[in-house]
N, C-alpha and C positions, 0 to 999 in steps of 0.2 A: 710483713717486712720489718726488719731492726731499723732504730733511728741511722747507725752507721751505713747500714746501705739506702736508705732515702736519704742521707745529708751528701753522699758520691754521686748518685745522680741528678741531686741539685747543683754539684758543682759543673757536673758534662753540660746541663742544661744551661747553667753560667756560663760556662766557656762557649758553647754554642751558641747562644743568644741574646747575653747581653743582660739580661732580668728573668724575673718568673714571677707571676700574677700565683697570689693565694688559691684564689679560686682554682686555677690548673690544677696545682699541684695538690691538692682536698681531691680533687677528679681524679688525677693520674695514679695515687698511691691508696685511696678508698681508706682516707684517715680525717677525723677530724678539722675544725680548722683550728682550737687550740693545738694538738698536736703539728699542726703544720708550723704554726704560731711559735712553737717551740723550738722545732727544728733551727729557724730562721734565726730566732734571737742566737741558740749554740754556736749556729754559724757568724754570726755577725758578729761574737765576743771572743769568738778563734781569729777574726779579722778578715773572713774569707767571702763577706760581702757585706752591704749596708741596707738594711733596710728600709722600706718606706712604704707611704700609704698604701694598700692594696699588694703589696708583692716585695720583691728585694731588686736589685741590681749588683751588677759586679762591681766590684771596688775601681774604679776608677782610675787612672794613675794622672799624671799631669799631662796634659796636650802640648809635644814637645814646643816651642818658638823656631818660627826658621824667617830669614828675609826675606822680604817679598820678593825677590826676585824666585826663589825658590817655590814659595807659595802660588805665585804665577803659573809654574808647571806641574802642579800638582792638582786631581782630582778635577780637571776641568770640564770633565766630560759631565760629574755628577754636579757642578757648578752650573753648567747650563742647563742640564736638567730641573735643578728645582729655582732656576729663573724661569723657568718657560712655565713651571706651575704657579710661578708668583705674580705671571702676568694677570690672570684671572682675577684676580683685585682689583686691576686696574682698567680706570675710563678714559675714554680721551676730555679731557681738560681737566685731569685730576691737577693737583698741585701736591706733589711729593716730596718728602725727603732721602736723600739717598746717604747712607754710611761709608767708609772707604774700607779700600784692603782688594786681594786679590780676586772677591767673590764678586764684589760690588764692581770690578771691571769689567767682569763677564754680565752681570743682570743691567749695567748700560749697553750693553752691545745689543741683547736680546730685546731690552726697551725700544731701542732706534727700529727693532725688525716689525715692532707690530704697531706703532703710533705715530702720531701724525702732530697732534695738538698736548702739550706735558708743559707743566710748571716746575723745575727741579730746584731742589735747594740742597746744594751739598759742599761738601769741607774737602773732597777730592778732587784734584787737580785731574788723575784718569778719570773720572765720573763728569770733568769738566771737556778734556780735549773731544773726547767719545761724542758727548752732544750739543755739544754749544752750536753745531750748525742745524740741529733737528730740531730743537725743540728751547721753551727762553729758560734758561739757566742761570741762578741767584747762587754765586763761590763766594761762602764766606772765608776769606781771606783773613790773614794774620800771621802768625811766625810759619815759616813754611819747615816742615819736619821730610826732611829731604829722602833718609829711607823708607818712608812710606807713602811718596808721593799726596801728601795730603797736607792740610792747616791746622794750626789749634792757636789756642792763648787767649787772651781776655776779648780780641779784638774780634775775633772769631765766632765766641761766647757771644757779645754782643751782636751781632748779627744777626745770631740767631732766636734771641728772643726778643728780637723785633718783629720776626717772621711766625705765620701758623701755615700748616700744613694738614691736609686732610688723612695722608698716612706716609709713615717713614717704614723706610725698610733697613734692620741691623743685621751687621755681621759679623758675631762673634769668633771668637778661637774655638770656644768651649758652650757646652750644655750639660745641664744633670739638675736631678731632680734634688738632692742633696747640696748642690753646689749654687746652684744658679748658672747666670748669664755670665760668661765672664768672658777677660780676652788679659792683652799682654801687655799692649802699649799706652803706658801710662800718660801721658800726654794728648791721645785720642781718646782718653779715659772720658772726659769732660762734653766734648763733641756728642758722643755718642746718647750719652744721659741728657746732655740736653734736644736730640733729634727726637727722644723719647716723651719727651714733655713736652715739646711745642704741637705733637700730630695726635686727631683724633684719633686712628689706629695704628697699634705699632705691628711689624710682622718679623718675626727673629728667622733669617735667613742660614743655617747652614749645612754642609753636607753631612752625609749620615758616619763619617769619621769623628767627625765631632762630638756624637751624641756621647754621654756618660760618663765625658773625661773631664777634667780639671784644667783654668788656668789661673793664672797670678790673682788679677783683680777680678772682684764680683760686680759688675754692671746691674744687676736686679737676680729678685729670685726670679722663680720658671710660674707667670701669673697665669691665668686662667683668661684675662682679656688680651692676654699678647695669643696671636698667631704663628704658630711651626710651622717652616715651610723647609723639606729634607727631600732628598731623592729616595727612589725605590728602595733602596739597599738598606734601609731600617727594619729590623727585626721584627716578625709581628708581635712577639713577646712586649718587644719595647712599645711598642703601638697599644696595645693592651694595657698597658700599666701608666701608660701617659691619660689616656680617655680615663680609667680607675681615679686618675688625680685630678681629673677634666681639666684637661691640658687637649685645645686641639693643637694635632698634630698630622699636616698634608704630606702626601706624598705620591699626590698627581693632580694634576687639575680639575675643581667643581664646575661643571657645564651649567651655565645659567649667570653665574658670579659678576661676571666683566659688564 
């Protein structure tokens, strides 16, 4: 097979999936893996993906911004879904901390379905109305940022590193392996980095629309001790190539965990 017809079928397999693991493709076209090696860089200097450890991904574009009210109706279904796999983390009398945004509305709803006894500490006002009668609730308050129902500022900041936490759960805009963690809102920029450093484990919450896009600000890169937690609808290509970077990445619940 010529490199132009294995670089057209890398792109079908891009466009279908999202990434391609080296190893596949050395399997699927019976070539080398300098040669695959090759392929990928031609392709990646034409602009028509980006490479990385173990495989490539598609070029990503920016993860557009919408308001939360808009956010709210979007993808909810796959929002309680990988809440209900992130319950599995959790104990009763953990001490958490919770991130805001539309996802984080939904993962307090499904938190109230299954526990009894919870420590929360979060900067969301819905992360606040949701459980303040279940469960004790610690709002670090401060300038209240009104279209996203949430807090930030120094006041807030201080709150929270008065507080530790056994895990916090974030919710990005964005994921990529090339990009990082990233999201939009400059202002809950701060909040969120620091939910990350006050808790023994962090777990990067979001839906698999997310995966391999770009936002504004980078929040961290994509580490190896943070936790994926995505619904079914991630690629196994993409799953493949995330384990190749040892990156876990869930996308159903581990029996045993809770």
């Amino acid at each position: 097979m010529f490199a132009e017809e294995r670089q057209k079928q890398i792109r079908e397999m891009l466009q279908k999936n999202g990434a391609v693991t080296t190893k596949h493709l050395v399997q699927a076209f019976g070539v080398s893996i300098e040669t695959v090696r090759r392929d990928l860089l031609l392709m990646e200097e034409a602009g028509l993906l980006n490479r990385v450890h173990g495989g490539a991904v598609a070029t990503g574009g920016m993860k557009p911004y919408y308001e939360l009210p808009r956010r709210n109706r979007e993808h909810s279904e796959k929002k309680r879904e990988l809440s209900e796999i992130a319950m599995s983390f959790i104990s009763e009398g953990d001490y958490i901390g919770i991130d805001a945004g539309s996802t984080a509305a939904i993962f307090a709803e499904v938190l109230k379905e299954h526990f009894n006894n919870l420590t929360v500490v979060t900067h969301s006002s819905d992360v606040f109305e949701t459980l303040r009668e279940s469960f004790t609730v610690i709002l670090c308050g401060g300038t209240y940022l009104r279209e996203e129902n949430a807090f930030y500022g120094a006041l807030t900041l201080q709150t929270m590193e008065s507080l530790h936490v056994q895990k916090s759960f974030i919710f990005p805009s964005a994921v990529s392996l090339q990009f990082g963690i990233c999201d939009y809102q400059q202002d809950l920029f701060a909040p969120q980095k620091k939910l990350l450093e006050i808790a023994d484990e962090a777990y990067i919450l979001a839906d698999s629309s997310k995966f391999e896009s770009r936002a504004l600000l980078k929040l961290d890169d994509m580490k190896p001790e943070y936790c994926y937690v995505t619904d079914g609808a991630l690629g196994e290509d993409l799953k493949a190539l995330y384990k190749e970077n040892q990156l876990r990445v869930l996308t159903k619940a581990i029996k045993g965990d809770k």
